[in-house]
C-alpha positions in Angstrom: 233.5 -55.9 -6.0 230.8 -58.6 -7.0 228.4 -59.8 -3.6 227.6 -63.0 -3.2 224.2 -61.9 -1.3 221.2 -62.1 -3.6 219.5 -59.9 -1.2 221.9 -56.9 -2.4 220.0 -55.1 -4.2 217.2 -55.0 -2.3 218.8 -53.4 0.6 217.5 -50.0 1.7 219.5 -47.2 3.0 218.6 -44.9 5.3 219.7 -40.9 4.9 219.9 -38.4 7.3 217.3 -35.7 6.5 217.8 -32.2 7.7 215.1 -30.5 10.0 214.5 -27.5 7.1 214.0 -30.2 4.9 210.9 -31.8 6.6 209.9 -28.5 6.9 209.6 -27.7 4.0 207.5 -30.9 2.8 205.6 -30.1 5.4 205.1 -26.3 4.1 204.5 -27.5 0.8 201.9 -29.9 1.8 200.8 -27.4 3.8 200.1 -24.9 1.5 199.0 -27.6 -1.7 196.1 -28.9 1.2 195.2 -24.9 1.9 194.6 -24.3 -1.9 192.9 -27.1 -2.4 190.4 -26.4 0.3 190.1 -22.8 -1.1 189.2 -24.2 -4.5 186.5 -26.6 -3.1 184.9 -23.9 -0.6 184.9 -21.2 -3.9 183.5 -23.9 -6.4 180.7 -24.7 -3.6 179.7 -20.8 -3.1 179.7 -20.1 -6.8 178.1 -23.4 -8.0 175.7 -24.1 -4.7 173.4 -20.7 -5.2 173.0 -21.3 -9.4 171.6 -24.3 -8.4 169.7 -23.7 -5.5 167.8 -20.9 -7.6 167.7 -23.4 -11.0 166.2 -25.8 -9.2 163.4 -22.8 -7.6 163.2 -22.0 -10.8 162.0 -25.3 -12.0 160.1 -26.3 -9.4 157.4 -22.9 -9.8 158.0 -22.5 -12.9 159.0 -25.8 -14.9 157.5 -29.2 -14.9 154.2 -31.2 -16.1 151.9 -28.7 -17.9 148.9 -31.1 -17.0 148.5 -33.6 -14.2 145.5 -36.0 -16.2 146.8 -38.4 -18.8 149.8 -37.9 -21.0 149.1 -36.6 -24.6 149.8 -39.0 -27.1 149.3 -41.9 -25.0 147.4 -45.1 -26.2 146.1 -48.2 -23.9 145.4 -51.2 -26.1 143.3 -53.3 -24.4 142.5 -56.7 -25.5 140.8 -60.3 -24.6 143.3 -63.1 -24.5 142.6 -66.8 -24.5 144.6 -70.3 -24.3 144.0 -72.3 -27.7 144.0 -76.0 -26.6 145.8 -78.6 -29.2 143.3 -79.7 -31.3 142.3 -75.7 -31.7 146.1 -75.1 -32.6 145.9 -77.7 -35.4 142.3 -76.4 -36.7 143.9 -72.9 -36.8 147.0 -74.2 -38.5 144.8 -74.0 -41.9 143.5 -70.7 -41.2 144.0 -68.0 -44.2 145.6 -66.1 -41.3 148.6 -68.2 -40.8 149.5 -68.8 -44.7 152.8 -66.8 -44.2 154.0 -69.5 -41.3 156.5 -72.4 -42.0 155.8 -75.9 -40.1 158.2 -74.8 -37.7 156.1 -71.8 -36.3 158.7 -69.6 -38.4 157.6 -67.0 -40.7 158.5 -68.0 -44.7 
Protein backbone atom coordinates (compact mmCIF):
# COMPACT_ATOMS: atom_id res chain seq x y z
CA UNK A 1 0.00 0.00 0.00
CA UNK A 2 1.61 3.23 -1.57
CA UNK A 3 1.34 6.60 1.11
CA UNK A 4 0.63 9.65 -0.14
CA UNK A 5 2.63 11.38 2.93
CA UNK A 6 6.12 12.44 1.85
CA UNK A 7 6.91 12.53 5.43
CA UNK A 8 6.71 8.52 5.49
CA UNK A 9 9.78 7.64 5.68
CA UNK A 10 10.92 9.82 8.00
CA UNK A 11 8.74 8.66 10.69
CA UNK A 12 10.28 7.21 13.80
CA UNK A 13 9.00 4.42 15.82
CA UNK A 14 9.28 4.02 19.22
CA UNK A 15 10.00 0.23 20.81
CA UNK A 16 9.44 -0.91 24.01
CA UNK A 17 12.84 -1.74 25.65
CA UNK A 18 12.96 -4.24 28.43
CA UNK A 19 14.46 -3.22 31.95
CA UNK A 20 17.44 -6.15 31.49
CA UNK A 21 18.16 -4.58 28.44
CA UNK A 22 19.07 -1.03 29.74
CA UNK A 23 20.77 -2.83 32.13
CA UNK A 24 22.83 -4.32 30.45
CA UNK A 25 24.02 -1.12 28.21
CA UNK A 26 24.44 0.27 31.23
CA UNK A 27 26.81 -2.79 32.55
CA UNK A 28 28.58 -2.66 29.46
CA UNK A 29 29.30 0.97 29.61
CA UNK A 30 29.88 0.41 32.90
CA UNK A 31 32.50 -1.96 32.70
CA UNK A 32 34.16 -0.33 29.02
CA UNK A 33 34.43 3.25 31.37
CA UNK A 34 36.12 1.05 34.43
CA UNK A 35 38.76 -0.44 31.96
CA UNK A 36 39.40 2.50 30.48
CA UNK A 37 40.17 4.30 33.70
CA UNK A 38 42.36 1.23 34.68
CA UNK A 39 44.35 1.66 31.57
CA UNK A 40 44.96 5.49 31.99
CA UNK A 41 45.77 5.17 35.91
CA UNK A 42 48.42 2.01 34.87
CA UNK A 43 49.99 4.00 31.83
CA UNK A 44 50.32 7.19 34.35
CA UNK A 45 52.16 4.96 37.15
CA UNK A 46 54.36 3.17 34.74
CA UNK A 47 55.10 6.13 32.41
CA UNK A 48 54.95 9.17 35.21
CA UNK A 49 58.26 7.72 37.41
CA UNK A 50 60.55 7.01 33.88
CA UNK A 51 60.06 10.32 33.42
CA UNK A 52 60.19 11.95 36.53
CA UNK A 53 63.74 10.18 36.96
CA UNK A 54 64.83 10.99 32.97
CA UNK A 55 64.18 14.25 33.39
CA UNK A 56 66.48 14.14 37.16
CA UNK A 57 68.69 12.52 35.22
CA UNK A 58 69.07 15.27 32.67
CA UNK A 59 68.87 17.96 34.74
CA UNK A 60 72.31 16.76 37.09
CA UNK A 61 73.66 15.16 34.77
CA UNK A 62 72.79 16.38 31.07
CA UNK A 63 72.80 19.79 29.59
CA UNK A 64 75.28 22.70 28.41
CA UNK A 65 78.85 21.49 29.11
CA UNK A 66 79.96 25.35 29.23
CA UNK A 67 77.92 28.38 30.18
CA UNK A 68 80.46 31.15 28.07
CA UNK A 69 80.03 31.34 24.32
CA UNK A 70 79.00 28.51 22.10
CA UNK A 71 81.97 26.77 20.18
CA UNK A 72 81.83 27.31 16.71
CA UNK A 73 80.18 30.51 16.81
CA UNK A 74 81.14 33.52 14.68
CA UNK A 75 79.90 37.43 15.06
CA UNK A 76 80.61 39.29 11.86
CA UNK A 77 80.61 42.69 12.60
CA UNK A 78 80.62 45.34 10.05
CA UNK A 79 80.30 49.23 9.22
CA UNK A 80 77.32 50.01 7.00
CA UNK A 81 76.58 53.17 5.06
CA UNK A 82 73.78 54.73 2.70
CA UNK A 83 75.31 55.38 -0.92
CA UNK A 84 73.43 58.57 -2.12
CA UNK A 85 72.57 58.63 -6.16
CA UNK A 86 75.22 60.07 -7.65
CA UNK A 87 77.58 57.58 -5.43
CA UNK A 88 75.34 54.65 -6.88
CA UNK A 89 76.08 55.80 -10.42
CA UNK A 90 79.98 56.37 -9.72
CA UNK A 91 79.99 52.78 -8.24
CA UNK A 92 78.11 51.44 -11.21
CA UNK A 93 81.67 51.38 -13.08
CA UNK A 94 83.38 49.86 -10.33
CA UNK A 95 85.55 46.50 -11.28
CA UNK A 96 83.41 45.17 -8.38
CA UNK A 97 80.13 45.23 -10.04
CA UNK A 98 81.23 43.90 -13.65
CA UNK A 99 79.09 40.63 -13.08
CA UNK A 100 75.74 43.06 -12.71
CA UNK A 101 73.16 43.50 -15.58
CA UNK A 102 71.46 47.18 -15.83
CA UNK A 103 68.73 45.87 -14.11
CA UNK A 104 70.67 45.24 -10.69
CA UNK A 105 70.49 41.47 -11.82
CA UNK A 106 73.45 39.30 -11.89
CA UNK A 107 74.52 38.17 -15.73
Amino acid sequence: MNSTDPFDRMRFTVRRVSWWQVALVVAVAVAVGIALALVAASVFLVVFPILALAGLAYRLFGGRKSRGRASGSTVIDAEYRVLSPEEAAREEGSPWNSNWGPDRRLR
